[in-house]
VODOZA-747735 format. One record per atom (N, C-alpha, C): atom name; y, x, z; chain. Coordinates in steps of 0.2 Angstrom, whole numbers, m for minus. Each point is the difference from the previous one (the first is absolute). Layout:
<nodes>
> CA_Y_X_Z_A
...
</nodes>
This chain:
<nodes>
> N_m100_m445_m152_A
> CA_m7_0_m3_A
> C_m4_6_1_A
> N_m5_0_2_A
> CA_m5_6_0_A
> C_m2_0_m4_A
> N_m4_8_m3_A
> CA_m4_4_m5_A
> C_m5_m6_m2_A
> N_m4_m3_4_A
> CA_m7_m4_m1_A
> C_5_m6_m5_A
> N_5_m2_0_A
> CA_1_m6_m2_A
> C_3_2_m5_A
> N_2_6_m3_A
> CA_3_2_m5_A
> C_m6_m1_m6_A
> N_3_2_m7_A
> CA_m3_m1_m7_A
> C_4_7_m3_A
> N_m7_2_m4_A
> CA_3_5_m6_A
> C_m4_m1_m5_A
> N_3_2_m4_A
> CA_m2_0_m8_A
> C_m3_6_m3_A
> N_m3_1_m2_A
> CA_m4_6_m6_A
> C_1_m1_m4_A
> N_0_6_m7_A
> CA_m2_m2_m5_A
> C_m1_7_m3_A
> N_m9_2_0_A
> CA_m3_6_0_A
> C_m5_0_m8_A
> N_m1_6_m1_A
> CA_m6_1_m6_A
> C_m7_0_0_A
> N_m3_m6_m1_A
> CA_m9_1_2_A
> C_m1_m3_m7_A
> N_m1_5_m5_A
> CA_m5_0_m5_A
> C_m6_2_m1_A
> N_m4_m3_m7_A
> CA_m6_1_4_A
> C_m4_9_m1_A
> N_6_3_m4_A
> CA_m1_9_1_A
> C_6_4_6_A
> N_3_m5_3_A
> CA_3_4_3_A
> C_4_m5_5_A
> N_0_2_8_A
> CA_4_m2_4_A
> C_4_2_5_A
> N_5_m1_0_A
> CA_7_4_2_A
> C_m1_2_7_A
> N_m3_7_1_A
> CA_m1_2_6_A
> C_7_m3_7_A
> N_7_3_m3_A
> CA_3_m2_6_A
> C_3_m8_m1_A
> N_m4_m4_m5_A
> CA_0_m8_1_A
> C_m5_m4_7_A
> N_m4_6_m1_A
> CA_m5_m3_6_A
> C_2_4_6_A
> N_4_4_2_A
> CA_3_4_4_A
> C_6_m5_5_A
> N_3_m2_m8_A
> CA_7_m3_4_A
> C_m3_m8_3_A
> N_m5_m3_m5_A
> CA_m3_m4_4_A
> C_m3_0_7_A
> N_m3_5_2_A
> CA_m4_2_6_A
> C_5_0_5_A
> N_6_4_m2_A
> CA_7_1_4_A
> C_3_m6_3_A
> N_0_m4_m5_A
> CA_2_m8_0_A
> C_m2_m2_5_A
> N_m6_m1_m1_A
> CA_m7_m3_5_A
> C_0_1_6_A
> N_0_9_2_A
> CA_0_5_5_A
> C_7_m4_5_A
> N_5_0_m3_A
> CA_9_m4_3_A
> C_m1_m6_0_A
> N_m6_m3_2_A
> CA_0_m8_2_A
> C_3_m5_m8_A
> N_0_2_m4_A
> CA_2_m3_m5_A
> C_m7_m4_m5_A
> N_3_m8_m2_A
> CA_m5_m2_m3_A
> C_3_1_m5_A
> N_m6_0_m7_A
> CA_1_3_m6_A
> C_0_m2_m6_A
> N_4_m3_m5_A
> CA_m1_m4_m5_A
> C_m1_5_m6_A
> N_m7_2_0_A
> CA_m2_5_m5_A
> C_m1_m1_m9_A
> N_4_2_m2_A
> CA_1_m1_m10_A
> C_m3_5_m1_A
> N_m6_m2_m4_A
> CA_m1_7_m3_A
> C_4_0_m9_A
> N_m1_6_m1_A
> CA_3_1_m6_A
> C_m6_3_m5_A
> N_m3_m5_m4_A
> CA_m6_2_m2_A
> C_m1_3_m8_A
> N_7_0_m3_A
> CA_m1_3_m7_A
> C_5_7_m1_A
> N_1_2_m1_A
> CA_6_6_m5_A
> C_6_m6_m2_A
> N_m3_m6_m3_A
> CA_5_m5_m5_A
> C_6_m1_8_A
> N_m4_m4_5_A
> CA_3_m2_6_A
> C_4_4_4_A
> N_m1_7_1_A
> CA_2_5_3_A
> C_5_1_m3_A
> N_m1_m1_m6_A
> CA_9_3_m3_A
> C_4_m5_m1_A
> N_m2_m5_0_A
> CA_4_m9_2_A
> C_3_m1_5_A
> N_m4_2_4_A
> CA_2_2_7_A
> C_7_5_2_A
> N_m4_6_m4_A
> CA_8_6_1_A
> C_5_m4_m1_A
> N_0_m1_m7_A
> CA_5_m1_m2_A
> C_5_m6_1_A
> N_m3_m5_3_A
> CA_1_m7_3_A
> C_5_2_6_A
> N_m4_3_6_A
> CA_2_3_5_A
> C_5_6_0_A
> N_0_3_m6_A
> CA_6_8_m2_A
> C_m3_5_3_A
> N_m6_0_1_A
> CA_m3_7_4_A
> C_m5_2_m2_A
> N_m1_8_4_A
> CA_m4_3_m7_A
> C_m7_1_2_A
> N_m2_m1_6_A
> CA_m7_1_2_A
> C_m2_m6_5_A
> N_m7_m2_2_A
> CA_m2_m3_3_A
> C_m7_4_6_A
> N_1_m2_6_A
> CA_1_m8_0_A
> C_6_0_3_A
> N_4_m7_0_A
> CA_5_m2_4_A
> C_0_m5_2_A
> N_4_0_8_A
> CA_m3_m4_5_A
> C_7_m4_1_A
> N_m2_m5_2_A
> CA_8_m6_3_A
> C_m2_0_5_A
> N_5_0_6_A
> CA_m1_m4_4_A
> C_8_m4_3_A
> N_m3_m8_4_A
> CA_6_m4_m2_A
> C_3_0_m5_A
> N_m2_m1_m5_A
> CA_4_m1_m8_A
> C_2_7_m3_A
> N_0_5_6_A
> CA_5_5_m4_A
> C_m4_5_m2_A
> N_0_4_m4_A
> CA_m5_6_m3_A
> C_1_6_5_A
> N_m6_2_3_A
> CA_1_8_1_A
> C_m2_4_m2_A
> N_m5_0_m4_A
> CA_m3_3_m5_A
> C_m4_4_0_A
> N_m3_5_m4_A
> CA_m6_5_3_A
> C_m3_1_6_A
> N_m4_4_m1_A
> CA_m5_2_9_A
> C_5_4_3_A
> N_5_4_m6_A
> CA_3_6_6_A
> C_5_m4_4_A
> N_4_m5_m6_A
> CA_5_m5_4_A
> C_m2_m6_7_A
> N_m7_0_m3_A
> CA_m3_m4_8_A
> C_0_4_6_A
> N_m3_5_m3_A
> CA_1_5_8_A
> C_4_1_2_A
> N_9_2_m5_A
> CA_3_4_4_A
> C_4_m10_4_A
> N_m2_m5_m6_A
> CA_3_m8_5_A
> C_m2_0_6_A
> N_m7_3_0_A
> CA_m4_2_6_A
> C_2_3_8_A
> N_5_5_m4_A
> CA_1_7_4_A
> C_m5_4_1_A
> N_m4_1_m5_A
> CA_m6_4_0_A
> C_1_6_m4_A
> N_m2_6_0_A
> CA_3_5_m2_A
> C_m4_0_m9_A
> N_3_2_m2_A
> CA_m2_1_m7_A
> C_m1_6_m2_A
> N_m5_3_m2_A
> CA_m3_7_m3_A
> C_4_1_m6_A
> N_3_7_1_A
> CA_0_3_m6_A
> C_m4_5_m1_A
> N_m2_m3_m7_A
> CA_m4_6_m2_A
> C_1_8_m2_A
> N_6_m1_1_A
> CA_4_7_m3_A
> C_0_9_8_A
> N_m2_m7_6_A
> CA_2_2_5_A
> C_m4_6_3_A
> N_1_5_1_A
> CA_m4_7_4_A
> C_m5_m6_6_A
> N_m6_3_1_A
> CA_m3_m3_3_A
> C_m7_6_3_A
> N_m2_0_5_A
> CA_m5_4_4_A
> C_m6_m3_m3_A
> N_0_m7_0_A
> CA_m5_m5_0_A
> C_m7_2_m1_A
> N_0_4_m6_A
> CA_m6_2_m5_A
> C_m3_6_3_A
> N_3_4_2_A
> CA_m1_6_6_A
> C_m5_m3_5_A
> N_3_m4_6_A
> CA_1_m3_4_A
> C_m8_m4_0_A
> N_m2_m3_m5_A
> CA_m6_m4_m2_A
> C_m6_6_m2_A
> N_3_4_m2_A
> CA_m5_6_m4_A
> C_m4_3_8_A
> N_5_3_3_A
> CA_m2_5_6_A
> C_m4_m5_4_A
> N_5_m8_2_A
> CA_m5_m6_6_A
> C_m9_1_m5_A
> N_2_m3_m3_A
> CA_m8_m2_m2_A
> C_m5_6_0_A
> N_3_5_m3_A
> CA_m3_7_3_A
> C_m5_1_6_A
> N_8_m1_2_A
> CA_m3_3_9_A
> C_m7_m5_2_A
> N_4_m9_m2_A
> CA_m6_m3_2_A
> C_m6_1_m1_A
> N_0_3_m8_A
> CA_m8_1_m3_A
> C_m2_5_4_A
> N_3_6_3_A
> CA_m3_7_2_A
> C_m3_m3_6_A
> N_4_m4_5_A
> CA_m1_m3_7_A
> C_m8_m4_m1_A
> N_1_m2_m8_A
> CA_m5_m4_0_A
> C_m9_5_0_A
> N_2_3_m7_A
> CA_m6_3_m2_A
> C_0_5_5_A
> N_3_1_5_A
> CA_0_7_8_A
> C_m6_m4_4_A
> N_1_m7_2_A
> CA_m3_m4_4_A
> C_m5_m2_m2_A
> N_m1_m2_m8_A
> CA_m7_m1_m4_A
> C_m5_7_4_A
> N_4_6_m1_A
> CA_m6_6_m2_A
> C_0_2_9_A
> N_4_1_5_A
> CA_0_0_5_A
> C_0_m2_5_A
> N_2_m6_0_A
> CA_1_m7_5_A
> C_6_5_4_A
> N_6_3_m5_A
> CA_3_2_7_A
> C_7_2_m7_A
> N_6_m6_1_A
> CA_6_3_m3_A
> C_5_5_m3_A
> N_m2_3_8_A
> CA_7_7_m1_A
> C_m5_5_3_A
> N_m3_1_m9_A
> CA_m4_6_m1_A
> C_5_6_m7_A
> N_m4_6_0_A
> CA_6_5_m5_A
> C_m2_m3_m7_A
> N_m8_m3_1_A
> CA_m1_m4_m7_A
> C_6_m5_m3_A
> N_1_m3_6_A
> CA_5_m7_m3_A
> C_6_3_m1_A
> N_3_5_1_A
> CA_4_3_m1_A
> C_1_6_m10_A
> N_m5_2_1_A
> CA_m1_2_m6_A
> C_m1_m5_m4_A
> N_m3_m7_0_A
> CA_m1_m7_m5_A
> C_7_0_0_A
> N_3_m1_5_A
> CA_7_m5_0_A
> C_5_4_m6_A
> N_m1_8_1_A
> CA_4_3_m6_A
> C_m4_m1_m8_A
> N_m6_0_0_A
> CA_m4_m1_m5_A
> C_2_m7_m6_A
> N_m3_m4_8_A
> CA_2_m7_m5_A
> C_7_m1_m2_A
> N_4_1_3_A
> CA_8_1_m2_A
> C_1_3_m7_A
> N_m3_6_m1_A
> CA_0_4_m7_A
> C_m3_m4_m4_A
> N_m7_m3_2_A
> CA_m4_m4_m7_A
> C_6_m6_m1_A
> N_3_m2_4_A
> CA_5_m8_m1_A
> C_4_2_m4_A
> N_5_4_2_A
> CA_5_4_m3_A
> C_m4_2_m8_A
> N_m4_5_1_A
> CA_m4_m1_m7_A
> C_1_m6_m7_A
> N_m3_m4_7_A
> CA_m1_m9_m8_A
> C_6_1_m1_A
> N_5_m1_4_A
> CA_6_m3_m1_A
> C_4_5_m6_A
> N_m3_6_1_A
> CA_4_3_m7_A
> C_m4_1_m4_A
> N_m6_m3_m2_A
> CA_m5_0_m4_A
> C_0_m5_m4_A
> N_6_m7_2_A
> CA_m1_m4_m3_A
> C_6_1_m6_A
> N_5_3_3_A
> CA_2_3_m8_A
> C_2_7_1_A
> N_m2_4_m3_A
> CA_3_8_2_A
> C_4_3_m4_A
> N_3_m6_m5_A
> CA_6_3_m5_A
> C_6_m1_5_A
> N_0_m7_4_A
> CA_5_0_2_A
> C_0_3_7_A
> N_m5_2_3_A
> CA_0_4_7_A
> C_2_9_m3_A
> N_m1_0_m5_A
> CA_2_6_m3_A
> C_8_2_1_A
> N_1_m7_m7_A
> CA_7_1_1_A
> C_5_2_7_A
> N_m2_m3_5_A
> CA_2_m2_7_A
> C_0_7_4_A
> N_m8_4_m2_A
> CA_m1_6_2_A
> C_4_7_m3_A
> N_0_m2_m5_A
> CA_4_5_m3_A
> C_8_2_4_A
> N_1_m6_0_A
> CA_8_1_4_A
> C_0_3_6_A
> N_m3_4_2_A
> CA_1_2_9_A
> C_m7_7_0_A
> N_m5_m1_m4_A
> CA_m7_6_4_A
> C_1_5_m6_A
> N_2_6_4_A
> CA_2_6_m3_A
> C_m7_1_m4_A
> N_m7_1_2_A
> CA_m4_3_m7_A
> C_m1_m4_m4_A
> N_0_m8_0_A
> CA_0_m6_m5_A
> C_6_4_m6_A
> N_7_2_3_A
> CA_6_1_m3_A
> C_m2_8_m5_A
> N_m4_4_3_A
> CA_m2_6_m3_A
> C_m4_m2_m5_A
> N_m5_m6_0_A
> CA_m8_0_m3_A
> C_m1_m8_0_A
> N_2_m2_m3_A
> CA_0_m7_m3_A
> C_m6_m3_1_A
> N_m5_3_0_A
> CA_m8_m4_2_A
> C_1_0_5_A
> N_0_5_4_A
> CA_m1_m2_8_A
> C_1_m8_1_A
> N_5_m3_m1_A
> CA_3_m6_1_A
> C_m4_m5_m4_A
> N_m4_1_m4_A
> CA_m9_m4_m3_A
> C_m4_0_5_A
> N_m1_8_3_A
> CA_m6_1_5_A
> C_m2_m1_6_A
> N_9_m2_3_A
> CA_1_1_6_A
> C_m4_m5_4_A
> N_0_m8_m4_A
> CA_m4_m4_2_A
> C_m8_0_0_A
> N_m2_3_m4_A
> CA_m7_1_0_A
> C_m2_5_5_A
> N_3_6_1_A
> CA_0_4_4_A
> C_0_m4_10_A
> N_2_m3_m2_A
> CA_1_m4_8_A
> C_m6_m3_1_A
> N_m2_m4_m5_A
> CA_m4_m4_0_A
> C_m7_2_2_A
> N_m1_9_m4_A
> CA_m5_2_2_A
> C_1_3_7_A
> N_4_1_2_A
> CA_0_5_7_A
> C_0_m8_5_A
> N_2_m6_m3_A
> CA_m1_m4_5_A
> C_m7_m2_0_A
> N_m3_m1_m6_A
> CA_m8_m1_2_A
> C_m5_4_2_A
> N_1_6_0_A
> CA_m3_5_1_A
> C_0_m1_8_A
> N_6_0_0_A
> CA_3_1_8_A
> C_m4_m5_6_A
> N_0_m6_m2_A
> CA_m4_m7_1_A
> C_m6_2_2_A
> N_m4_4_m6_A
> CA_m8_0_0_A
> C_m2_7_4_A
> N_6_4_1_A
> CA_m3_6_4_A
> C_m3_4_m5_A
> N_2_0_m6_A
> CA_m6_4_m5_A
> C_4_4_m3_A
> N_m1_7_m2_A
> CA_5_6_m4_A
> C_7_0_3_A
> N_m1_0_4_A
> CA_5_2_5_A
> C_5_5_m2_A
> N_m5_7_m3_A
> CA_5_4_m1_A
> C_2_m1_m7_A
> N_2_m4_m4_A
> CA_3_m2_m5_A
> C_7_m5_4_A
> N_m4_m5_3_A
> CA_5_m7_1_A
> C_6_4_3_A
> N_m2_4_6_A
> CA_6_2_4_A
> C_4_4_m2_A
> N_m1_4_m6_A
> CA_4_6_m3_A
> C_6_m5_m4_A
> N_m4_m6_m3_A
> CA_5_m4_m5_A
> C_3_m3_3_A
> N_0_m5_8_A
> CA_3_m2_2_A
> C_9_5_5_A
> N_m5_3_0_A
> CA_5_8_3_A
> C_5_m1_m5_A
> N_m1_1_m5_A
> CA_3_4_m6_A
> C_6_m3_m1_A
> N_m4_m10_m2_A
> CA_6_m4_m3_A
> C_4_m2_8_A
> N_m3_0_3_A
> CA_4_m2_8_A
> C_6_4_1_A
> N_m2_8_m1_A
> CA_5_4_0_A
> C_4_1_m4_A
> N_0_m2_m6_A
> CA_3_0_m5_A
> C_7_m6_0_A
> N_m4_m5_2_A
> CA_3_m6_1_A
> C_5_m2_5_A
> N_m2_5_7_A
> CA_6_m2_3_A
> C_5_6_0_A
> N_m1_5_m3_A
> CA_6_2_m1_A
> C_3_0_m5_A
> N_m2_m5_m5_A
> CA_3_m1_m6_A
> C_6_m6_4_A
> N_m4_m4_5_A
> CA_5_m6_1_A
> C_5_3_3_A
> N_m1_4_5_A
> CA_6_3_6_A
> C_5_4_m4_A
> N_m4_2_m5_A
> CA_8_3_m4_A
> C_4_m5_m4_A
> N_m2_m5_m2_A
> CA_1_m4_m5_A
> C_6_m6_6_A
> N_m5_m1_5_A
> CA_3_m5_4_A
> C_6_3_6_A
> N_0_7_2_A
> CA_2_2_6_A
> C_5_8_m1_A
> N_0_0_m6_A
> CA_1_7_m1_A
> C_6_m1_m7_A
> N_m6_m6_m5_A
> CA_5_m2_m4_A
> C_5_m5_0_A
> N_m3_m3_4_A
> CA_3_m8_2_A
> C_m1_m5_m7_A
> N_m3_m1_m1_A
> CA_m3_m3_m5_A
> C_m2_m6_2_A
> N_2_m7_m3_A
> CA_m1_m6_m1_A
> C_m5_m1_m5_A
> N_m8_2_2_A
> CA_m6_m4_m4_A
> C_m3_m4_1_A
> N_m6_m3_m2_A
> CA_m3_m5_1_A
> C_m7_4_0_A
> N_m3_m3_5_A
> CA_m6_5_1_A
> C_m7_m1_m6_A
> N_m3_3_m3_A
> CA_m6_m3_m3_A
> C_m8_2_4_A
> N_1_m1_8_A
> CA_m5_m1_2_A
> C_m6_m5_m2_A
> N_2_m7_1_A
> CA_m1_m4_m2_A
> C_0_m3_m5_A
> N_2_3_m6_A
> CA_m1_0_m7_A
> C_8_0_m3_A
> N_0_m2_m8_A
> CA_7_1_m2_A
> C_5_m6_m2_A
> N_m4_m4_5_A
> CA_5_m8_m1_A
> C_2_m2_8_A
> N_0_7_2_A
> CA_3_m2_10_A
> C_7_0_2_A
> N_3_m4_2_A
> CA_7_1_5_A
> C_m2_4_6_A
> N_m4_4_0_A
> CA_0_1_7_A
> C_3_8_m2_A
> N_6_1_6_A
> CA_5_6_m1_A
> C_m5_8_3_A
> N_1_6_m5_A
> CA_m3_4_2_A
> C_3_4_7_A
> N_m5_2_2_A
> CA_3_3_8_A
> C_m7_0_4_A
> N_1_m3_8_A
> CA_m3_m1_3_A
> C_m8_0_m1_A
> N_m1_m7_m3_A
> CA_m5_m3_1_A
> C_m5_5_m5_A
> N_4_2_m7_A
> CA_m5_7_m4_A
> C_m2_4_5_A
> N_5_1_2_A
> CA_1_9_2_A
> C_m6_0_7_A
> N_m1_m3_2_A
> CA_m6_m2_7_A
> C_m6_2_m2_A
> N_m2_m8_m7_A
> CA_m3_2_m3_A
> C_m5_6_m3_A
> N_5_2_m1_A
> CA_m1_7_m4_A
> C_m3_6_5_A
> N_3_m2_5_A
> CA_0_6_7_A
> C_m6_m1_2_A
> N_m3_m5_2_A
> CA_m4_m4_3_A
> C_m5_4_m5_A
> N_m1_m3_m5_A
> CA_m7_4_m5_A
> C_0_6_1_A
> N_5_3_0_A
> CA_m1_8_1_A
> C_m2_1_7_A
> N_2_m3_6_A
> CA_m3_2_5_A
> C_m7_m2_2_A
> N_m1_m6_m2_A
> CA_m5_m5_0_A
> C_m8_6_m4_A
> N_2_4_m5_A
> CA_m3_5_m7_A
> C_m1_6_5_A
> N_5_3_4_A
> CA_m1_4_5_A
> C_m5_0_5_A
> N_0_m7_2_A
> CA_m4_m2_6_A
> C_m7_m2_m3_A
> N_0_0_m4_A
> CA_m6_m2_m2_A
> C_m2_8_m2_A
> N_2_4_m3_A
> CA_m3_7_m1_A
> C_m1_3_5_A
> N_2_m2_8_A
> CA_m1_4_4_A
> C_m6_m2_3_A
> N_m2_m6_m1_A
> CA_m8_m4_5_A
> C_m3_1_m7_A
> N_m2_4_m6_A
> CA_m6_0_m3_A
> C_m3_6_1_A
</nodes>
């Protein structure tokens, strides 16, 4: 019997304030694997828990196929052989998306202003916009990108503000930096925390050997401190250099 000829069963959450993100996921999956789909919704709080309870299980959606239960979106994956996320997992990802989209904007707005890529402008945007992203990202909670920063940056560990102002502090050397304007402001600040920053990691990571969790990114990251900081951080200092020498 081939996938096309096969049947699965659903039974997911769609009410009319809320519908179960991975019921519509594991449905897609379904779909995606050649499977037709006999779709239940589960439309109250009353039936949901009729349902748990009926079937002995504690969350929904769950999915049969051939009579049998496999259950959840992770359990469909892994019937799948498909890899299942842990969220727990150290991961580059958020790094990784931070610098690409970076570069591309600099690539972009290099080309907008000079019909020509690999200019020193695009180069200075590319660290620029990188600080303002980074910026949001610990802007949107700075209690807990504190927390996270406290653990590893010597003068945050001296002077507890610092770890309030560090993101503001980026933020202006990144748009300053952007616009080309006070220059000798942006580039003293970026120097400052650049340099502050990656010798805070290299001793934390290479010196102490220290299993952290970076708060580049903010204070809800798996991403492991080391590398991807520490470049960072180099990068803005050299990039604050470069730039103080062509004004």
């Amino acid at each position: 019997m081939n996938a096309h000829s096969r049947r699965a069963t659903i039974y997911r959450m769609v009410m009319p304030d809320h519908i179960c993100p991975f019921g519509l996921k594991s449905l897609d999956l379904l779909k995606r694997e050649g499977f037709s789909v006999d779709d239940n919704w589960l439309k109250t709080r009353e039936e949901t828990d009729s349902f748990k309870a009926e079937h002995e299980v504690e969350t929904t959606p769950q999915t049969f196929i051939d009579g049998q239960r496999v259950g959840g979106y992770d359990d469909l994956l892994r019937h799948f052989g498909k890899t299942v996320r842990d969220p727990k997992a150290v991961t580059y990802q958020p790094v990784i998306a931070v610098f690409a989209m970076a570069a591309l904007m600099a690539l972009a707005a290099s080309w907008a202003a000079f019909s020509d890529v690999l200019t020193a402008r695009a180069l200075e945007w590319f660290i620029a916009i990188s600080m303002c992203i980074l910026a949001i990202l610990k802007l949107r909670d700075v209690e807990s990108f504190s927390n996270m920063f406290l653990g590893y940056d010597l003068l945050a560990q001296r002077w507890v503000r610092y770890a309030y102002l560090y993101p503001f502090g980026e933020a202006l050397a990144g748009i300053l930096m952007i616009a080309g304007f006070l220059l000798w402001l942006a580039i003293p600040v970026a120097l400052v925390i650049g340099t502050i920053g990656a010798v805070s990691v290299l001793k934390a990571v290479y010196i102490e050997r220290r299993e952290l969790k970076c708060a580049c990114v903010g204070g809800d990251s798996n991403v492991p401190l080391g590398v991807a900081a520490c470049q960072h951080k180099r990068l803005c200092s050299q990039t604050s250099a470069f730039s103080a020498r062509i004004i």
